[in-house]
MDTraj code that builds the backbone (N, CA, C; nanometers):
import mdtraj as md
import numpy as np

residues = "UNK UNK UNK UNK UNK UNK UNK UNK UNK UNK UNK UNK UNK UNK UNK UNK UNK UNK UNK UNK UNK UNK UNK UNK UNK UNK UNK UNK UNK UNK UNK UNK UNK UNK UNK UNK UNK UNK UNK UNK UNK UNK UNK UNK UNK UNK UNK UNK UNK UNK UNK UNK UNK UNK UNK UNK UNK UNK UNK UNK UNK UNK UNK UNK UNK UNK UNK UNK UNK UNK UNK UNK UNK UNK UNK UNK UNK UNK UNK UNK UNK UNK UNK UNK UNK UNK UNK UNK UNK UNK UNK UNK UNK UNK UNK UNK UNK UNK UNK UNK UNK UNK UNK UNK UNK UNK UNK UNK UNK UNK UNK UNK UNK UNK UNK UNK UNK UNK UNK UNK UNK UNK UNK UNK UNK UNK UNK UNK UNK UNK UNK UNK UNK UNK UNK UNK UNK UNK UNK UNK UNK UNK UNK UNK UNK UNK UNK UNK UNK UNK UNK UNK UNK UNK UNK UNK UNK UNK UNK UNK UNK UNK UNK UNK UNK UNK UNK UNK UNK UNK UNK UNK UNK UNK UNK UNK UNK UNK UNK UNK UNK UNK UNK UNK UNK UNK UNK UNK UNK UNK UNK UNK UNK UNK UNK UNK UNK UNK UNK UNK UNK UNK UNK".split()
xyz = np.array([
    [5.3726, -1.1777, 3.1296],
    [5.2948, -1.1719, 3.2535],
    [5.3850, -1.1975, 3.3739],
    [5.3587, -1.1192, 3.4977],
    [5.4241, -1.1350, 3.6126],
    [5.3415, -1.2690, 3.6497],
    [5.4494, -1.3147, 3.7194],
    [5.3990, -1.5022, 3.7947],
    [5.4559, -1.4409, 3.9088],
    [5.3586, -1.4859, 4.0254],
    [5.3618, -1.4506, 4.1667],
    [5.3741, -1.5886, 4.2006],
    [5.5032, -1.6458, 4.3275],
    [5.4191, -1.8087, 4.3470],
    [5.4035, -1.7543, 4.5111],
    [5.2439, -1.7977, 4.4943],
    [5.2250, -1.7840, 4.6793],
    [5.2317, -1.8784, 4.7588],
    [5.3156, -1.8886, 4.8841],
    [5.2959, -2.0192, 4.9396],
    [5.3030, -1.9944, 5.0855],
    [5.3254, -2.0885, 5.1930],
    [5.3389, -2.0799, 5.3615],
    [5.3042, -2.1759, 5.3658],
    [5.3485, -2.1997, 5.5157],
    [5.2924, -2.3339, 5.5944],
    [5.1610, -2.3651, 5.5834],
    [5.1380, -2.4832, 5.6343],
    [4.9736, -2.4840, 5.6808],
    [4.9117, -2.4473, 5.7209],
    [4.8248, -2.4272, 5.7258],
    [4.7359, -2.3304, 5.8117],
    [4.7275, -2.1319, 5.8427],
    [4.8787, -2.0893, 5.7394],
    [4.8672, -1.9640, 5.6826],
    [4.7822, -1.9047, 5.6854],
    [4.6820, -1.9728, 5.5712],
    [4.6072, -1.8861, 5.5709],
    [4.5904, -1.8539, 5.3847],
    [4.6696, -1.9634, 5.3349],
    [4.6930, -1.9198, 5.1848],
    [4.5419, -1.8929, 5.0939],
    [4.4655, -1.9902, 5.1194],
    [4.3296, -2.0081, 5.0579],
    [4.1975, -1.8705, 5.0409],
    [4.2738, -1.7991, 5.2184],
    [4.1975, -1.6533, 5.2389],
    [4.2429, -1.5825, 5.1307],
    [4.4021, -1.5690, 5.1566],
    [4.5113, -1.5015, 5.0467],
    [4.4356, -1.4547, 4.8599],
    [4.4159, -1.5907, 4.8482],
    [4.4247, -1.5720, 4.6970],
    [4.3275, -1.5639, 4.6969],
    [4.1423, -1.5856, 4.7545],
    [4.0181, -1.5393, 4.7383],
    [4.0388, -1.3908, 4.7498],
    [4.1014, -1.3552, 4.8128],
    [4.1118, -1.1610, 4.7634],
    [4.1594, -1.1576, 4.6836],
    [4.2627, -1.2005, 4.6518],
    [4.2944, -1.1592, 4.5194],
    [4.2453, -1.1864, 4.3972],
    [4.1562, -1.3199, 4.3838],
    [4.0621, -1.3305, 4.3075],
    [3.9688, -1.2179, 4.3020],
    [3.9090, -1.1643, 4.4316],
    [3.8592, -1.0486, 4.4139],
    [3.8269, -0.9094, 4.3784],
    [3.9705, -0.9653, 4.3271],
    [4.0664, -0.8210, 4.2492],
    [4.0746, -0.8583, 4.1218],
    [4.0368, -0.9985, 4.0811],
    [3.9958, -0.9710, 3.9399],
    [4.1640, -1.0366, 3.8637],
    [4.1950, -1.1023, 3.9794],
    [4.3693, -1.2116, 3.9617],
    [4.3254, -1.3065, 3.9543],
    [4.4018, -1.3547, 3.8402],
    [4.3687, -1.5084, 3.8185],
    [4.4521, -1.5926, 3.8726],
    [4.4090, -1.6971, 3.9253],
    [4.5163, -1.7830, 4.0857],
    [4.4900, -1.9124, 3.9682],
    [4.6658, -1.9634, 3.9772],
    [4.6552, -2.1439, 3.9215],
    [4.6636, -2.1899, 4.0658],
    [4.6573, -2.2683, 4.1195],
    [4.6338, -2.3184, 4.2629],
    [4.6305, -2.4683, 4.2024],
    [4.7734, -2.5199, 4.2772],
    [4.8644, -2.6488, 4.2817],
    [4.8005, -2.7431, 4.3171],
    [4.6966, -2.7339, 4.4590],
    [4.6230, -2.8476, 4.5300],
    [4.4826, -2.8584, 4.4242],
    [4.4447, -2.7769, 4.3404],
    [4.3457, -2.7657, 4.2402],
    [4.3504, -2.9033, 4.1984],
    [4.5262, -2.8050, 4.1258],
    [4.5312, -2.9036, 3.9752],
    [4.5777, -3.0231, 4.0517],
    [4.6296, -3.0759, 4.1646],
    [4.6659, -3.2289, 4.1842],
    [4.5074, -3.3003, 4.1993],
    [4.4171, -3.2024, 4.2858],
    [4.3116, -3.2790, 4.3101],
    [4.2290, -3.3587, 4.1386],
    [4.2955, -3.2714, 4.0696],
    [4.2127, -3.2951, 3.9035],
    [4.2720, -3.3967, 3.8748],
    [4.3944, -3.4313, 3.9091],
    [4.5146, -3.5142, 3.8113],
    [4.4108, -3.6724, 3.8759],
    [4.4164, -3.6312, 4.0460],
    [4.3586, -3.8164, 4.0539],
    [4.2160, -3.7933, 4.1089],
    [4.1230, -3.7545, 4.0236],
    [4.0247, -3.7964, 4.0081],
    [3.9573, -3.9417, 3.9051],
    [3.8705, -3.9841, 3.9516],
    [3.8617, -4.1281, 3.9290],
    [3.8468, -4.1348, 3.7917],
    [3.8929, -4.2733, 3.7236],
    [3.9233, -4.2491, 3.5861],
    [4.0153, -4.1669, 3.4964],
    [4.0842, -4.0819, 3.6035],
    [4.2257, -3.9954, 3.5818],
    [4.3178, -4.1517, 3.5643],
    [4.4618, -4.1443, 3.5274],
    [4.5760, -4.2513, 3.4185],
    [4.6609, -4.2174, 3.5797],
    [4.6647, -4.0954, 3.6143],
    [4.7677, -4.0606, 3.7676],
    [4.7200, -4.1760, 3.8901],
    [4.5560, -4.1501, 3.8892],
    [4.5019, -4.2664, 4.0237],
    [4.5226, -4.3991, 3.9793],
    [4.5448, -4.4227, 3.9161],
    [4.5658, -4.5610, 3.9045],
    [4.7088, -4.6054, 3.8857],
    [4.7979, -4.5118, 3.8839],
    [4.9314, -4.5182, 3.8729],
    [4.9479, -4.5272, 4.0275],
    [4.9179, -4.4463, 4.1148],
    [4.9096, -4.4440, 4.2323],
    [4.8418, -4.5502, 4.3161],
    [4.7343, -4.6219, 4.2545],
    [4.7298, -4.7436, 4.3066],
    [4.8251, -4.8754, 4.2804],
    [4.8430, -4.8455, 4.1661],
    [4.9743, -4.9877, 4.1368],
    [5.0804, -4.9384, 4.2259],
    [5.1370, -4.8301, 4.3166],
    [5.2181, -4.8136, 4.3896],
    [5.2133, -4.8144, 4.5309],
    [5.0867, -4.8017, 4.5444],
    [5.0833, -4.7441, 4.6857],
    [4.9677, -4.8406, 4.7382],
    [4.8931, -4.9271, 4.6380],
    [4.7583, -5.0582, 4.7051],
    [4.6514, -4.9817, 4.6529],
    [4.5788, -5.0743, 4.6118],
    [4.4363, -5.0538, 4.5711],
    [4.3543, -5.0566, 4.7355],
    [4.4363, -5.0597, 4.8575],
    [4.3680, -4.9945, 4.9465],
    [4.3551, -4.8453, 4.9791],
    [4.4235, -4.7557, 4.8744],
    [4.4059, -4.6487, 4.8658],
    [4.2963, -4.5562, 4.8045],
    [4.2231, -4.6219, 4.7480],
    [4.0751, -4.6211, 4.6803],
    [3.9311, -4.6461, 4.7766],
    [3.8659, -4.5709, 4.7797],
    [3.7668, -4.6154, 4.8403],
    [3.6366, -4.6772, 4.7532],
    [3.5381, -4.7267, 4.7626],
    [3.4865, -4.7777, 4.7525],
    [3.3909, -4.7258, 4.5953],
    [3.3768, -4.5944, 4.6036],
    [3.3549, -4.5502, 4.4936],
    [3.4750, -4.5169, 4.3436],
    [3.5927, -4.5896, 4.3984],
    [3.6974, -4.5352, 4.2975],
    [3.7499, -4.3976, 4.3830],
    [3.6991, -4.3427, 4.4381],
    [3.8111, -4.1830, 4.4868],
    [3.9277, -4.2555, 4.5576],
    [3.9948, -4.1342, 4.5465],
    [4.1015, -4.1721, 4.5947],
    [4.0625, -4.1137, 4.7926],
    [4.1285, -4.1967, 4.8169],
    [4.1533, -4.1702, 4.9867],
    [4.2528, -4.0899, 5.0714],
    [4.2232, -3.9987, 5.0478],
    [4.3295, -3.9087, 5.0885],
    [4.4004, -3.8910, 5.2192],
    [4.3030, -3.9069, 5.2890],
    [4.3250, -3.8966, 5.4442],
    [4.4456, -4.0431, 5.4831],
    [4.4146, -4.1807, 5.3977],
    [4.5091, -4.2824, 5.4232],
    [4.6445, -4.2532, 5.3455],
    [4.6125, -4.2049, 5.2777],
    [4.7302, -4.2234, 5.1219],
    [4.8129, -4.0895, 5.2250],
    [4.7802, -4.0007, 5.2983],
    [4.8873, -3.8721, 5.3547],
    [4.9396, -3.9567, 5.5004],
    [4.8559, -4.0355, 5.5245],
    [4.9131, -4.0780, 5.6895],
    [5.0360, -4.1986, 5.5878],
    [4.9955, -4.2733, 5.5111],
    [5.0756, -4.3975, 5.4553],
    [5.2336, -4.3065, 5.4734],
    [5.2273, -4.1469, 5.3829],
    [5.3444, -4.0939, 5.3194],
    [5.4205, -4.0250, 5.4328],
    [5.3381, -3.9830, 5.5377],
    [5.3943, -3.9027, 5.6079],
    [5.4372, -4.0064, 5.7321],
    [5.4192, -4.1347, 5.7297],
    [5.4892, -4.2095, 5.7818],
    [5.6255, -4.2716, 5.7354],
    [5.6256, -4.2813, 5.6201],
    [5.7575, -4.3487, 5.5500],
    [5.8179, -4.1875, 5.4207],
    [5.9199, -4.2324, 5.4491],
    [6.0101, -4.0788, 5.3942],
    [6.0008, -4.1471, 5.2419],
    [6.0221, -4.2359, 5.2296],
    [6.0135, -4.3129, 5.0825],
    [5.9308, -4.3266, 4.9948],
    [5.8238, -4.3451, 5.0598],
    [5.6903, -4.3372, 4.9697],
    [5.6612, -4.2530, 4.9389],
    [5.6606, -4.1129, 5.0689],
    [5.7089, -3.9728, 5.0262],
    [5.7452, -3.9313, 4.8924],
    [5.8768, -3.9569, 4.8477],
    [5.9126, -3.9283, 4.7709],
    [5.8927, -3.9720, 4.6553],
    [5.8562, -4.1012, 4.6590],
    [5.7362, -4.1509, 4.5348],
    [5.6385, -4.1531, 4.4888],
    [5.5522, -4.0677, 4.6124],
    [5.4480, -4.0068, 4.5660],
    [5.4756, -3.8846, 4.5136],
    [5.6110, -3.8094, 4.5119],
    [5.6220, -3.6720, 4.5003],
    [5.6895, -3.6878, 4.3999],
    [5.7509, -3.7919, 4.3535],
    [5.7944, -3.8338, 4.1863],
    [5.7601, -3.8406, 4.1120],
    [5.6227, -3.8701, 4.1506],
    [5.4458, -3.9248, 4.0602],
    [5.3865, -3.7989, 4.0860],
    [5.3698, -3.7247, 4.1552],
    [5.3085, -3.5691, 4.1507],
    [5.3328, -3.4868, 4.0652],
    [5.4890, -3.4214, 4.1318],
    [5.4750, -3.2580, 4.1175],
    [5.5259, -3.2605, 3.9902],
    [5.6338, -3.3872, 3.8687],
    [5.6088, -3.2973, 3.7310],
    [5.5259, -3.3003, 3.6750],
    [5.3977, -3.3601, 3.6658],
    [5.2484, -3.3529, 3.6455],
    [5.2225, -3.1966, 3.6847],
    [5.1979, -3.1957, 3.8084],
    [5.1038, -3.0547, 3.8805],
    [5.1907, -2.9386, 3.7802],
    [5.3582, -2.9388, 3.7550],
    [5.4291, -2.8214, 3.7361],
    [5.4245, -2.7900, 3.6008],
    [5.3721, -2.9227, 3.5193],
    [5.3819, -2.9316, 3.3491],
    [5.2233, -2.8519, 3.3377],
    [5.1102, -2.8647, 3.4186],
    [4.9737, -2.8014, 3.4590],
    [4.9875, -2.6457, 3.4225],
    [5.0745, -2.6807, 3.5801],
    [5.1033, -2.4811, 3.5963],
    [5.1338, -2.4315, 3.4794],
    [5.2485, -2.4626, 3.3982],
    [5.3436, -2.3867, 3.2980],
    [5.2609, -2.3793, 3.1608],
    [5.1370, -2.4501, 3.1553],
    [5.0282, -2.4428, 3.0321],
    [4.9308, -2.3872, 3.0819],
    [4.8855, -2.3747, 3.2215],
    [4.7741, -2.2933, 3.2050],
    [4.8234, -2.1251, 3.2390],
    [4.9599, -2.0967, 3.2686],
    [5.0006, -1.9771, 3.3167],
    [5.0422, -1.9390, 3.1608],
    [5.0487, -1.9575, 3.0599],
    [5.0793, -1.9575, 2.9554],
    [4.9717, -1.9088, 2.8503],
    [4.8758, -1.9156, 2.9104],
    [4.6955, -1.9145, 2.8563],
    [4.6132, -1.7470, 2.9339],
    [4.6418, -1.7157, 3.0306],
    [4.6544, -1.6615, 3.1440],
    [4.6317, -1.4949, 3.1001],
    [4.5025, -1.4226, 3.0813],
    [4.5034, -1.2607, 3.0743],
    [4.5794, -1.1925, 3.1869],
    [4.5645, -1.0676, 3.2029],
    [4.5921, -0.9780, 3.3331],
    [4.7226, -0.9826, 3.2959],
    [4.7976, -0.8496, 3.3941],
    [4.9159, -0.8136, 3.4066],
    [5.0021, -0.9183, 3.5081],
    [4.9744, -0.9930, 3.5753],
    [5.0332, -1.0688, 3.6288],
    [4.9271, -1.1356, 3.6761],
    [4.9285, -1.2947, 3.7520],
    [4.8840, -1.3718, 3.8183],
    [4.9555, -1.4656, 3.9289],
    [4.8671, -1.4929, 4.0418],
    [4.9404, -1.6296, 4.1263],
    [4.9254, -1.7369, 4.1113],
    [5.0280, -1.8026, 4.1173],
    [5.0673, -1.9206, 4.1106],
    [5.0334, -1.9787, 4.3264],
    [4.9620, -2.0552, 4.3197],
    [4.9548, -2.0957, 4.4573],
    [5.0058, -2.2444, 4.4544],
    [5.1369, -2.2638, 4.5402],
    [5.2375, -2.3732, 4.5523],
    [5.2207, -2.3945, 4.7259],
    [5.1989, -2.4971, 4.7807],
    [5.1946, -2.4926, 4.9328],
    [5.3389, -2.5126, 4.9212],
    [5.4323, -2.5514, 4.8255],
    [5.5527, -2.6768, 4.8515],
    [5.6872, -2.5681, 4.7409],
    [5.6321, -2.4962, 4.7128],
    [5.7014, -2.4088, 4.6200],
    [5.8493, -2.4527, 4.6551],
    [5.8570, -2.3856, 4.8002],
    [6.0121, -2.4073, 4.7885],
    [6.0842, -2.5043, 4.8252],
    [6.0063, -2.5980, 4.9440],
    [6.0638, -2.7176, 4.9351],
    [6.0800, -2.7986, 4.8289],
    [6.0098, -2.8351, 4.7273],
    [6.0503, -2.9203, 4.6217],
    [6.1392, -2.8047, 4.4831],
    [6.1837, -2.7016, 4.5442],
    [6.2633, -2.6447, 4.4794],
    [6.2589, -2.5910, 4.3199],
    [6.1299, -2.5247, 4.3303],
    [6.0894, -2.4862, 4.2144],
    [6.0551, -2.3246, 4.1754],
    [6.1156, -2.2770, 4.2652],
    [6.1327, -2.1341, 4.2671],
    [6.2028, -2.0034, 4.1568],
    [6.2230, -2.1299, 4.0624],
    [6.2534, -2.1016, 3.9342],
    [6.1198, -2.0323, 3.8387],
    [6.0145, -2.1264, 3.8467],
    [5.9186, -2.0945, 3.7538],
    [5.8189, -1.9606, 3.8129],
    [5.8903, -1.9201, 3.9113],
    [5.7694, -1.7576, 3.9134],
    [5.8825, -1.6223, 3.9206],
    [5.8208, -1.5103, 3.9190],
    [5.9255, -1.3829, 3.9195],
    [5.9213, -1.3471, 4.0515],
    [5.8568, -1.3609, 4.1540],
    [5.8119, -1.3305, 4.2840],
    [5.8198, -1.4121, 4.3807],
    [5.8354, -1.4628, 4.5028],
    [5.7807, -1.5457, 4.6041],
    [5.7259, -1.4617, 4.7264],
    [5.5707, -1.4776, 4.7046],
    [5.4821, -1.4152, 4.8114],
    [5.4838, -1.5372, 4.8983],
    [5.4885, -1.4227, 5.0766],
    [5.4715, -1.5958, 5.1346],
    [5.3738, -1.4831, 5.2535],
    [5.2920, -1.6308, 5.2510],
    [5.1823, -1.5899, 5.3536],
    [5.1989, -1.6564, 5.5092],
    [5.2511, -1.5407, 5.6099],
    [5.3026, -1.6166, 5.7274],
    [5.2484, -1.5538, 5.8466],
    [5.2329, -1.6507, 5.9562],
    [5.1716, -1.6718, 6.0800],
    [5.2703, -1.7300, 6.1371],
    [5.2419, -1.7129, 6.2887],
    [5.3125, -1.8128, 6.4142],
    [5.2628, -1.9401, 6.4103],
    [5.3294, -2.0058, 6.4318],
    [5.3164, -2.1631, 6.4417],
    [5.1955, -2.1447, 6.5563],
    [5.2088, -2.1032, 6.6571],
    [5.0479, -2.1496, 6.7442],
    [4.9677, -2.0749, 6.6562],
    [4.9463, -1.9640, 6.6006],
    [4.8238, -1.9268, 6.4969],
    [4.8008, -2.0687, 6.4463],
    [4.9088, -2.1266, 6.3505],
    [4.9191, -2.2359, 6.2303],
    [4.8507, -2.3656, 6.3275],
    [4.8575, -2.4058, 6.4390],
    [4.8306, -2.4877, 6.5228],
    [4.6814, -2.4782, 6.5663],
    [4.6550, -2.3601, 6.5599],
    [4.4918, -2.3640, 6.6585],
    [4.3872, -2.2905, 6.4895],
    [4.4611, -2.2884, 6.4171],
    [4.4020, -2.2822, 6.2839],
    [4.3161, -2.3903, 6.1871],
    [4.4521, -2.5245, 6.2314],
    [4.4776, -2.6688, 6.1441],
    [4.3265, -2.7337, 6.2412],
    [4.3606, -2.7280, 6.4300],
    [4.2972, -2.7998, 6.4764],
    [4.1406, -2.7323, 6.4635],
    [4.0844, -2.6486, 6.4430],
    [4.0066, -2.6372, 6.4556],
    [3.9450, -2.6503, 6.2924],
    [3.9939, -2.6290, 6.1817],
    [3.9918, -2.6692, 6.0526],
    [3.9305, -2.8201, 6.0408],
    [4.0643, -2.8821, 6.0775],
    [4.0989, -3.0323, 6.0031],
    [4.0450, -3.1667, 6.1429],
    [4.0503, -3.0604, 6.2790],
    [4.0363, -3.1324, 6.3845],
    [4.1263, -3.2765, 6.3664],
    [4.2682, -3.2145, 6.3748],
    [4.3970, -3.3097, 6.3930],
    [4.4285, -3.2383, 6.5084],
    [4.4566, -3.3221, 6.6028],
    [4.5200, -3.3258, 6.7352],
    [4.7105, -3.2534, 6.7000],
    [4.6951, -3.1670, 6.8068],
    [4.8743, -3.0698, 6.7939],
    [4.9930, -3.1789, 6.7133],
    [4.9807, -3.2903, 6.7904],
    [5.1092, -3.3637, 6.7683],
    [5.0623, -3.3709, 6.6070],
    [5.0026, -3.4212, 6.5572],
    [4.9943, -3.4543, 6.3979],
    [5.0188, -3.3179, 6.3402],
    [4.9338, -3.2249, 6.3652],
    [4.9954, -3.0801, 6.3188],
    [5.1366, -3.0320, 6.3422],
    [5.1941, -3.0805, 6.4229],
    [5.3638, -3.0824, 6.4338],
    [5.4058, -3.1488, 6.3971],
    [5.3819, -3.2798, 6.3366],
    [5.4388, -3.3660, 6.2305],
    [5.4899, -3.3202, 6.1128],
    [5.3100, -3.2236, 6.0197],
    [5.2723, -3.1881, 5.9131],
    [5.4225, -3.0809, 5.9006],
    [5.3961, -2.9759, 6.0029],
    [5.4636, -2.8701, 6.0216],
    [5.6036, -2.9140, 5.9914],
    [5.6436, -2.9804, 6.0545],
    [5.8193, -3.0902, 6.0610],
    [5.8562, -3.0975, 5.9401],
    [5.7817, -3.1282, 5.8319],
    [5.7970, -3.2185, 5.6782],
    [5.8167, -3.0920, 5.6119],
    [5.7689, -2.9550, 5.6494],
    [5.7479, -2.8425, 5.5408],
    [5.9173, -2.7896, 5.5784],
    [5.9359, -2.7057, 5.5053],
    [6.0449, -2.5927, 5.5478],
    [6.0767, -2.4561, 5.6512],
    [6.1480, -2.5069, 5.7207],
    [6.1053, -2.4265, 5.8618],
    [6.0882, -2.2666, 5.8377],
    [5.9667, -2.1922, 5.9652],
    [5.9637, -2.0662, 5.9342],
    [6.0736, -1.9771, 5.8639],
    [6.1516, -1.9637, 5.9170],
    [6.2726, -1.8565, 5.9439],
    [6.3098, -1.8958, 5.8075],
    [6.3573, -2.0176, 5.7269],
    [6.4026, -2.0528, 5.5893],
    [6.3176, -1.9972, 5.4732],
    [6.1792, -2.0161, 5.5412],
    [6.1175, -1.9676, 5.4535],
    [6.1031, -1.8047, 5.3934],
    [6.0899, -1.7230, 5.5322],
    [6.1361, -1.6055, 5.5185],
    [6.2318, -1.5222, 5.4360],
    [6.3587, -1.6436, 5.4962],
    [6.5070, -1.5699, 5.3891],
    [6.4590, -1.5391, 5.2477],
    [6.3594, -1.6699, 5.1881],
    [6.3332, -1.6791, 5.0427],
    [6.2412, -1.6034, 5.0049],
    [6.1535, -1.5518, 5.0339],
    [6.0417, -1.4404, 5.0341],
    [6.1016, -1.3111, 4.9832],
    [6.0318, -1.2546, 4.8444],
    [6.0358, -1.1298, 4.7970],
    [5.9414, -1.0913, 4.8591],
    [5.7824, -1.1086, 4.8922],
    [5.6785, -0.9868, 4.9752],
    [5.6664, -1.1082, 5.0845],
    [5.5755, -1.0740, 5.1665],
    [5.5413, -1.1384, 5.2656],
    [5.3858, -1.0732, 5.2995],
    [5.3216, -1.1436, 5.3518],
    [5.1580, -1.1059, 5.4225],
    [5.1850, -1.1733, 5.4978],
    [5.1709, -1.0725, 5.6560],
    [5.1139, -1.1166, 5.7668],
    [5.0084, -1.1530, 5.7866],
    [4.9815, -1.3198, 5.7964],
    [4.8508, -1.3195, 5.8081],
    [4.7987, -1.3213, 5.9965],
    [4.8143, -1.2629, 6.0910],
    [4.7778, -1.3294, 6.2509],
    [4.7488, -1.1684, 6.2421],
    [4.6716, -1.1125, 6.1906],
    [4.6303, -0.9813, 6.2171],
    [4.4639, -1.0090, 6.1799],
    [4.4117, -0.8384, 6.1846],
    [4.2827, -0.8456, 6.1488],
    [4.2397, -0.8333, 5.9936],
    [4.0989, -0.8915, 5.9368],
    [4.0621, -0.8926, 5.8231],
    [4.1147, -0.7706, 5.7418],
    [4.0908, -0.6563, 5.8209],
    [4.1434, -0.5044, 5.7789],
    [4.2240, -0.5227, 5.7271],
    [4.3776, -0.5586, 5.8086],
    [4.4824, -0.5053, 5.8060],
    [4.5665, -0.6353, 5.6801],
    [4.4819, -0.7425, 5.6844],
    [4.5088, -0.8411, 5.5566],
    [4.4520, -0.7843, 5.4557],
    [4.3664, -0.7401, 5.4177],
    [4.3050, -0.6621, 5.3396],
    [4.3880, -0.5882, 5.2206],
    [4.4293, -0.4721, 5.3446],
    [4.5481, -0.3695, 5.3155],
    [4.6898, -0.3706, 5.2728],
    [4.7061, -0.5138, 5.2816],
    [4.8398, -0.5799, 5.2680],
    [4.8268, -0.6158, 5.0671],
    [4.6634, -0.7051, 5.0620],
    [4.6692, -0.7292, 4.9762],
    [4.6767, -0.6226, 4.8449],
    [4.6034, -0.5240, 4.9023],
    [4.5704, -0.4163, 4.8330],
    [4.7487, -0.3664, 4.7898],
    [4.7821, -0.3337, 4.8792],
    [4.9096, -0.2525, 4.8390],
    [5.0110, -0.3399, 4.7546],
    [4.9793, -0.5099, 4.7762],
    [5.0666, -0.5591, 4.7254],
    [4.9984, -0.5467, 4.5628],
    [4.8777, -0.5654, 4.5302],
    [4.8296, -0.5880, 4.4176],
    [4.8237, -0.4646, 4.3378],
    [4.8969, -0.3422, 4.3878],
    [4.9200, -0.2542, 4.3054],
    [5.0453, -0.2396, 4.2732],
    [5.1052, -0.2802, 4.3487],
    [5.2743, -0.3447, 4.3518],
    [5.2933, -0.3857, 4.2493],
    [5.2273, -0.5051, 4.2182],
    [5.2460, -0.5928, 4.0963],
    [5.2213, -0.5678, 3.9946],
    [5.1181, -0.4603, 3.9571],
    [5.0464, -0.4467, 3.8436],
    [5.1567, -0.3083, 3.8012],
    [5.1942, -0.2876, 3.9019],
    [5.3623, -0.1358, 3.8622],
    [5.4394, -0.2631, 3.8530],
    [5.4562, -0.3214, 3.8691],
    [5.6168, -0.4093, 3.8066],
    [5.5808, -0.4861, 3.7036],
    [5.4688, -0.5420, 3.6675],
    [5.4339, -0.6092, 3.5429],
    [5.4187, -0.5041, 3.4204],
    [5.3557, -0.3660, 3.4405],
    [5.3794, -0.2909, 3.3642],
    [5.5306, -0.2307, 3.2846],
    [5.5916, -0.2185, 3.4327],
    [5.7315, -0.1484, 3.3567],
    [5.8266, -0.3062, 3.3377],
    [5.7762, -0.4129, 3.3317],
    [5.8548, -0.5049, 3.2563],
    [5.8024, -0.5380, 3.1031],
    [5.6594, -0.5013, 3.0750],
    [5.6496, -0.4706, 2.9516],
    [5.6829, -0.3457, 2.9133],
    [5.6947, -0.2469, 2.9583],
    [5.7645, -0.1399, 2.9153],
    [5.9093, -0.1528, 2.8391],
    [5.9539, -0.2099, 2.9425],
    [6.1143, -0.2480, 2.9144],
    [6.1710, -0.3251, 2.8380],
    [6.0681, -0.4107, 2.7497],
    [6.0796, -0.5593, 2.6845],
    [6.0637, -0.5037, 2.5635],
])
top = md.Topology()
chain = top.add_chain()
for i, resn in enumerate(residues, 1):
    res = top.add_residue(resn, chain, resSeq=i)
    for name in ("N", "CA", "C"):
        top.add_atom(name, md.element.get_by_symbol(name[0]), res)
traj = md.Trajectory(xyz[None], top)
């Protein structure tokens, strides 16, 4: 099977992305899925995450608190990375068993972090779904209703546009109209299903 990993900044637009392509009958593993599964309450991960990070990270019902536990990380570079020590080989050991299980001629893999945490190994493709930073800005605030400066924080921590680009085999513009995203997807999803074919051909 072809592995697509789709990813972009925030506020891209990734979530539109792969509901079409779900619509096409692609099966999407989607990264923020499987983390949201890992610390759900009574999950062995949330409570690992509380012995690290305070049982003030829990709210009152046992969930985890997300909104504190991202301001805690995105304030200290350290915790950062200990929360991302305690994450992503969890989320990536996820991916590599359920992409393994997986019908169709190819599927996406949806990674917001694909290439920053440097895992661009585990797909054949990197689709990246990209916008202008003010798209990404008046996207987030009206979404998440975080004020610019915090959305330029978020933005800061990811991998800058232009880097991201270099690494990109397809790309979708997303700051266009529904149409013309549409059409992108379309052409790409026949794309794939000709290169997943003639790699079983060839095998």
């Amino acid at each position: 099977m072809l592995k697509v990993g789709l990813t972009g900044g925030i506020g891209c637009g990734k979530s539109t992305v792969c509901k079409q392509f779900q619509a096409l009958d692609v099966k999407i593993i989607d990264a923020d899925l499987i983390a949201r599964q890992l610390v759900e309450p009574g999950q062995p991960v949330l409570t690992q995450l509380a012995e690290c990070f305070g049982k003030q990270i829990l709210q009152a019902d046992g969930s985890l608190n997300r909104a504190l536990l991202r301001e805690m990380v995105f304030q200290d570079a350290e915790k950062k990375q200990r929360l991302e020590n305690i994450m992503h080989p969890l989320i990536y050991d996820r991916i590599a068993i359920e992409a393994e299980n997986l019908p169709g001629k190819y599927c996406i893999i949806a990674v917001p972090l694909l290439l920053e945490t440097g895992h661009k190994h585990i797909v054949d493709r990197v689709l990246l779904v990209d916008c202008s930073i003010e798209t990404q800005l008046e996207r987030v605030m009206r979404r998440d209703k975080l004020d610019r400066e915090q959305i330029l924080s978020i933005i800061a921590c990811q991998m800058p546009r232009q880097e991201r680009l270099k690494w990109a085999d397809d790309i979708i513009d997303n700051s266009t109209s529904t149409v013309r995203l549409a059409e992108q997807i379309k052409r790409l999803h026949n794309s794939y299903i000709l290169l997943a074919t003639a790699r079983t051909s060839s095998a």
